[in-house]
N, C-alpha and C positions, 0 to 999 in steps of 0.2 A: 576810257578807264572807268573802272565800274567804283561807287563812293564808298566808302565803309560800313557796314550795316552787319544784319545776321549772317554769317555764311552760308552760301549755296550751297547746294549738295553737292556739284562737282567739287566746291571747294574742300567738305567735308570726304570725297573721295578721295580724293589729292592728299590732304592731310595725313589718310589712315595709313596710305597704300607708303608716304614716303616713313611713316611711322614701324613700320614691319618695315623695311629695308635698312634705316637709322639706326634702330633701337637698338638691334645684336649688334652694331660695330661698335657703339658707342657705349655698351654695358661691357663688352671684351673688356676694354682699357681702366673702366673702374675701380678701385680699390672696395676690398668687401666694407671698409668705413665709410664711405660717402654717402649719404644719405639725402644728400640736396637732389630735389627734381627725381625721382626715381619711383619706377614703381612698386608696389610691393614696399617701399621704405619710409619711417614715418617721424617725425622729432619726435615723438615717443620712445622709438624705439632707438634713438640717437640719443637721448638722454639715459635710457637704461644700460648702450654700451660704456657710456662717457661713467656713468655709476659706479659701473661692475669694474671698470678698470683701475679706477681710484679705491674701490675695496679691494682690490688684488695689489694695490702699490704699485701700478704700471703707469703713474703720472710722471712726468718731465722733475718735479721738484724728489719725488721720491725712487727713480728709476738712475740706472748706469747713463743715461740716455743724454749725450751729450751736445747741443746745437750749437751751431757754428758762429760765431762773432760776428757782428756784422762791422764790416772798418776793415 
């Protein structure tokens, strides 16, 4: 067993190659809000949708938007 260090390039090839077969399955299932680990997506830009939605009144406290009890 090889110790921990910089990555080798097989290892770097490994990475990429399971990176392009992961990525489309696991972007399919996403929701367009998630912004955690993504690319192209930034807390930036998760902060100006969380913004834009509180100036439209589409918050939990200001919305029909009803969550379910917990108990």
């Amino acid at each position: 067993m090889r110790q921990l260090s910089i990555p080798s390039i097989r290892d770097r090839v490994v990475q990429g190659a399971l990176t392009l077969i992961l990525e489309p399955i696991f972007e399919a299932d996403f929701q367009p809000g998630s912004f955690g680990y993504r690319q192209n997506k930034s807390a930036h830009a998760a902060i100006q949708r969380v913004s834009k939605a509180i100036l439209e009144g589409k918050t939990f406290e200001g919305s029909s938007v009803h969550l379910p009890s917990a108990g």
